[in-house]
C-alpha positions as protocol buffer text, in pm:
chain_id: "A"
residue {
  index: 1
  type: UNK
  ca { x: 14551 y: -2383 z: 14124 }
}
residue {
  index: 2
  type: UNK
  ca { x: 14455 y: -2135 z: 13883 }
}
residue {
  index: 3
  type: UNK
  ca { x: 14527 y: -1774 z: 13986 }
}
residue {
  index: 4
  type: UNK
  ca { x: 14540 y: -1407 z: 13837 }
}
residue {
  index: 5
  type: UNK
  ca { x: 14892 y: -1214 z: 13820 }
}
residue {
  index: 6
  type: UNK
  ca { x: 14857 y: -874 z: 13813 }
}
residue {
  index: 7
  type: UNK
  ca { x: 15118 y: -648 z: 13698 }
}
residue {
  index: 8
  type: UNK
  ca { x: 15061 y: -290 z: 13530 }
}
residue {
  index: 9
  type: UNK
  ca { x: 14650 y: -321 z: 13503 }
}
residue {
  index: 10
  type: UNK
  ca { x: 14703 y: -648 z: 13347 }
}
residue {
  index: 11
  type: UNK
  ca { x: 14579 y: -980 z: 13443 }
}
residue {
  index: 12
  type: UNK
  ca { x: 14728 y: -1298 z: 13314 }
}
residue {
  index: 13
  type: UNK
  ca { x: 14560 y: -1622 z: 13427 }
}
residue {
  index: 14
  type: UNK
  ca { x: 14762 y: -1895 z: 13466 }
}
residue {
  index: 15
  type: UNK
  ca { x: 14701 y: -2243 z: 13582 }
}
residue {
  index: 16
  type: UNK
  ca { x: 14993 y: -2293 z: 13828 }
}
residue {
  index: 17
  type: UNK
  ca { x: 15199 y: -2614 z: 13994 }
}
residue {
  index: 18
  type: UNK
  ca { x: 15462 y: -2521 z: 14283 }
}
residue {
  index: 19
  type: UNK
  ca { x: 15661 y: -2680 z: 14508 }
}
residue {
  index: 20
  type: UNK
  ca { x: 15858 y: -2879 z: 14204 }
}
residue {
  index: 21
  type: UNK
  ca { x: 16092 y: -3073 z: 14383 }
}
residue {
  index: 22
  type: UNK
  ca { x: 16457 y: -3016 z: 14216 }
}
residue {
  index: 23
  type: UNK
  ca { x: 16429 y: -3362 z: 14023 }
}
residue {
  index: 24
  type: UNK
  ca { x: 16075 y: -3299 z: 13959 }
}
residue {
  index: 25
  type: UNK
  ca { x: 16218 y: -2961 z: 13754 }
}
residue {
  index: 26
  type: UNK
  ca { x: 16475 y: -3173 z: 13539 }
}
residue {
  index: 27
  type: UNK
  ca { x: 16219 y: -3445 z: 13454 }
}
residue {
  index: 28
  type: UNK
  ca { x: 16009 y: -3185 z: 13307 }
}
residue {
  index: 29
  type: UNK
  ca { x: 16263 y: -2971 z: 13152 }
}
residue {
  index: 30
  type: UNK
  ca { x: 16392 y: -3293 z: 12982 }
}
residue {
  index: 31
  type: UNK
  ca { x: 16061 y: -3404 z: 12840 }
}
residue {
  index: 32
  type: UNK
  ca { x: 15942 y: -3049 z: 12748 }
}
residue {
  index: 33
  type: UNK
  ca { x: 16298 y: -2971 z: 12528 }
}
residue {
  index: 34
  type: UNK
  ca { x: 16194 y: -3306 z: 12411 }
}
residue {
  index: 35
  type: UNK
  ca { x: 15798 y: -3249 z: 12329 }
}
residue {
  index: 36
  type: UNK
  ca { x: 15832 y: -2884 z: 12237 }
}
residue {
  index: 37
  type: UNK
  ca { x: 16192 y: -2783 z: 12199 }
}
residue {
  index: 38
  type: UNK
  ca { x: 16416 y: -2599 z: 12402 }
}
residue {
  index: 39
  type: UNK
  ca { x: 16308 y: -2328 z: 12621 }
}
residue {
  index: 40
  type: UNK
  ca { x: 16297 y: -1996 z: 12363 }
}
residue {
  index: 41
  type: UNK
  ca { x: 16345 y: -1744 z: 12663 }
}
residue {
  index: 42
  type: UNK
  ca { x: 16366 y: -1855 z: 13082 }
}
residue {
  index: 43
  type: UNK
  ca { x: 16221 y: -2161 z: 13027 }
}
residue {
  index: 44
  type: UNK
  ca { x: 15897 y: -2076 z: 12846 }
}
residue {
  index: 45
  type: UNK
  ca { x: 15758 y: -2355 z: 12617 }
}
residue {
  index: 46
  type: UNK
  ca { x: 15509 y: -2254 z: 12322 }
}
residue {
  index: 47
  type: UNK
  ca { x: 15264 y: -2556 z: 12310 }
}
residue {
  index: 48
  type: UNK
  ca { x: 15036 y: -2523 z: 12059 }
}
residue {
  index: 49
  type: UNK
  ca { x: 14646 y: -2559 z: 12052 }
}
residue {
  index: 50
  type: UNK
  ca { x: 14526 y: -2807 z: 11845 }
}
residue {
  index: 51
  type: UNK
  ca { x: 14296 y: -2700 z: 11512 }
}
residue {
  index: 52
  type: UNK
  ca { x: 13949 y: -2852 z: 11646 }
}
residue {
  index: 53
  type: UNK
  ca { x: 14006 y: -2611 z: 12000 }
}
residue {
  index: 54
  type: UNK
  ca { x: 14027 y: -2336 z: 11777 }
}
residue {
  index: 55
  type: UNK
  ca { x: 13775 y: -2050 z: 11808 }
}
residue {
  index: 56
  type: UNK
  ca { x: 13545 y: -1912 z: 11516 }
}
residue {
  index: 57
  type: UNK
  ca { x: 13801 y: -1619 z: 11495 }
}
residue {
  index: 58
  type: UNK
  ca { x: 14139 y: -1801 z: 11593 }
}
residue {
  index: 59
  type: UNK
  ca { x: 14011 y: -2087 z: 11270 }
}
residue {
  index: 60
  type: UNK
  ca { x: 13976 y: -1745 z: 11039 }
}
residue {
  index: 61
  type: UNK
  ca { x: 14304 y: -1615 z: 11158 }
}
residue {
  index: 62
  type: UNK
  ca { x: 14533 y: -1804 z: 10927 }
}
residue {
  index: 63
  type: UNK
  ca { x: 14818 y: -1561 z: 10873 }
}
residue {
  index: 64
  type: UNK
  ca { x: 14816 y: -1579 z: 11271 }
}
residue {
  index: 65
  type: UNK
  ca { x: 14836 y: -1960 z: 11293 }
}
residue {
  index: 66
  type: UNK
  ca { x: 14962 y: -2126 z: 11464 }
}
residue {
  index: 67
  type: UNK
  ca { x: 14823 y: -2049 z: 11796 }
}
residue {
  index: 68
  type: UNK
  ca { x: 15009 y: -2159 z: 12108 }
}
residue {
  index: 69
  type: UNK
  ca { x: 14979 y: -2194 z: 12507 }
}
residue {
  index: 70
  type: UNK
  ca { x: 15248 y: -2105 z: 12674 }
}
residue {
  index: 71
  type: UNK
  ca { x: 15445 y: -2327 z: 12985 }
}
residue {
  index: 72
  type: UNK
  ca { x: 15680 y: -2109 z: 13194 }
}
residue {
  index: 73
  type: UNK
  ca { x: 15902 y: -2362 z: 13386 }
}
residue {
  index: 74
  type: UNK
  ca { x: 16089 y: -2214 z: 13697 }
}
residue {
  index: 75
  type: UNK
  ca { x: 16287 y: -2461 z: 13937 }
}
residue {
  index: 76
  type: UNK
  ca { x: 16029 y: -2396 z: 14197 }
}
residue {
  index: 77
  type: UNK
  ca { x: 15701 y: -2429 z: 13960 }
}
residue {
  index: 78
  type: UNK
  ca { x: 15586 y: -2494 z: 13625 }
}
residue {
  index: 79
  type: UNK
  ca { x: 15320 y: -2194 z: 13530 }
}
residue {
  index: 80
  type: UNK
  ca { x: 15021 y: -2246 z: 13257 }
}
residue {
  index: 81
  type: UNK
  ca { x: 14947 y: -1912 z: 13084 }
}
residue {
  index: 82
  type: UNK
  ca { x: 14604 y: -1917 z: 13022 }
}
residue {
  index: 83
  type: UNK
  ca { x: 14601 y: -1685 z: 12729 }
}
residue {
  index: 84
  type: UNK
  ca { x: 14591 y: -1844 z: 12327 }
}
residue {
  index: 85
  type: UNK
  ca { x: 14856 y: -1628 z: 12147 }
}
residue {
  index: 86
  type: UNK
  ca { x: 15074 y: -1634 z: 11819 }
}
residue {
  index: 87
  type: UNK
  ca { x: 15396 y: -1588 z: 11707 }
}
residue {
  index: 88
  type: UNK
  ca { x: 15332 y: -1382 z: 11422 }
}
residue {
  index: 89
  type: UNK
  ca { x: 15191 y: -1073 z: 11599 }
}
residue {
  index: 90
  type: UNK
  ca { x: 15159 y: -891 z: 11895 }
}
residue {
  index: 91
  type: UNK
  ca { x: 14849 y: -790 z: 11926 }
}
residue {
  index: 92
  type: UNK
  ca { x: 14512 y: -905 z: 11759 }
}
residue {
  index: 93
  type: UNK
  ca { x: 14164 y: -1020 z: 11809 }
}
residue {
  index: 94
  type: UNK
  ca { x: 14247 y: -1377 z: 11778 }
}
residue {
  index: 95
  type: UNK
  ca { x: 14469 y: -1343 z: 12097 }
}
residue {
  index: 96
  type: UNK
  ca { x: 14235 y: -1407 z: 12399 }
}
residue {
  index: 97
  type: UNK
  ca { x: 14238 y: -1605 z: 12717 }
}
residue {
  index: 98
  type: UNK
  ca { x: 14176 y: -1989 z: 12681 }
}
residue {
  index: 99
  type: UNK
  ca { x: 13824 y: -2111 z: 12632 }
}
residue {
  index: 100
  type: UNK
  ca { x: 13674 y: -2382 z: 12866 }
}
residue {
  index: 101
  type: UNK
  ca { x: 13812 y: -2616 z: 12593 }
}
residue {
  index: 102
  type: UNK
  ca { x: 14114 y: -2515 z: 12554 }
}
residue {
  index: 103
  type: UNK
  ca { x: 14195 y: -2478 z: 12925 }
}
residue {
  index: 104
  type: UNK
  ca { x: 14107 y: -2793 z: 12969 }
}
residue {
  index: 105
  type: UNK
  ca { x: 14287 y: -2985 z: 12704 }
}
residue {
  index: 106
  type: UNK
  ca { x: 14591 y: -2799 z: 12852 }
}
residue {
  index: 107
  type: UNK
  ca { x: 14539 y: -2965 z: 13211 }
}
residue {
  index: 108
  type: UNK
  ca { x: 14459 y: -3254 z: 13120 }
}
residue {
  index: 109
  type: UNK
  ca { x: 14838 y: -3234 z: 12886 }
}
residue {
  index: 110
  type: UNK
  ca { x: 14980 y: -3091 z: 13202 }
}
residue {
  index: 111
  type: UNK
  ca { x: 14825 y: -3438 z: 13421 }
}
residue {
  index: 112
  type: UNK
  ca { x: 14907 y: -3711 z: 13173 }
}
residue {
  index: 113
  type: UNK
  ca { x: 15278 y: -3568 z: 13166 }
}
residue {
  index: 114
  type: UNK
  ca { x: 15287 y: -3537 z: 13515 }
}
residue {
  index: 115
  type: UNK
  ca { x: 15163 y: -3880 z: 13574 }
}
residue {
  index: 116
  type: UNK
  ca { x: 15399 y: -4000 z: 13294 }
}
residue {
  index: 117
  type: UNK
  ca { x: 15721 y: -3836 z: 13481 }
}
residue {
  index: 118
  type: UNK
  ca { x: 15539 y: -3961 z: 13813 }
}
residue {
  index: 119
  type: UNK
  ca { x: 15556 y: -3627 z: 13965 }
}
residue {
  index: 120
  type: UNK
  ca { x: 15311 y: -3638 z: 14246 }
}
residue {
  index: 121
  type: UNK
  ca { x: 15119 y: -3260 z: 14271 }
}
C-alpha cells in the first residue's frame, strides 16, 4: 500500500507493509542489520539507490552521493520512504521523491526479501 503521511504541510510517501507478525519483525530486523547495518535511529535503515537509478541531477550531485532510501522498521510494520535523500546535507535539489524507477527497484528489494524470509504480506 502506498500512502501519504502528512504532518506540518508535509507529505512523505511511503510504500507501507503492516500487520508484521512478531517473528515476521525479528526476521527482518536480523537480515536488515545484516544487509544494511544496524538501525542508525528507531529502526530506520539507509538503503542506497543504485548509480544507473540515479537522476540527471542526483548523477551530477557527487559531493551528495551517495543517495539512499530509507526503511523504517516498527514491530507492527516495516515503512518505505519514498523520498531519495543523502547523508551529506539537508536540504538540496538532488533530494526528491523516488522516480518510477527507483520506486520500483525498492519493491521489488522489499518482495524478494520478503519472499526470502517467507513472510507472507
Amino acid at each position: 500500500m502506498i500512502v501519504n503521511n502528512i504532518e506540518n504541510n508535509d507529505i512523505m510517501k511511503q510504500y507501507v507493509i503492516d500487520e508484521l507478525r512478531p517473528e515476521d519483525y525479528k526476521a527482518l530486523k536480523k537480515y536488515l542489520d545484516e544487509q544494511f547495518g544496524p538501525a542508525e535511529m528507531n529502526g530506520i535503515y539507509w538503503v542506497p539507490v543504485e548509480t544507473d537509478s540515479l537522476t540527471d541531477i542526483q548523477l551530477q550531485h557527487e559531493e551528495c552521493r551517495p543517495h539512499y532510501l530509507a526503511l523504517d522498521l516498527d514491530p507492527g510494520r516495516l515503512a518505505c520512504e519514498l523520498l531519495v535523500r543523502t547523508k551529506n546535507r539537508m536540504s538540496c535539489d538532488c533530494i526528491q521523491y523516488a522516480t518510477e524507477k527507483q520506486r520500483n527497484r525498492l519493491i521489488e528489494l522489499v518482495e524478494k526479501m520478503f519472499n526470502r524470509l517467507e513472510i507472507v504480506s
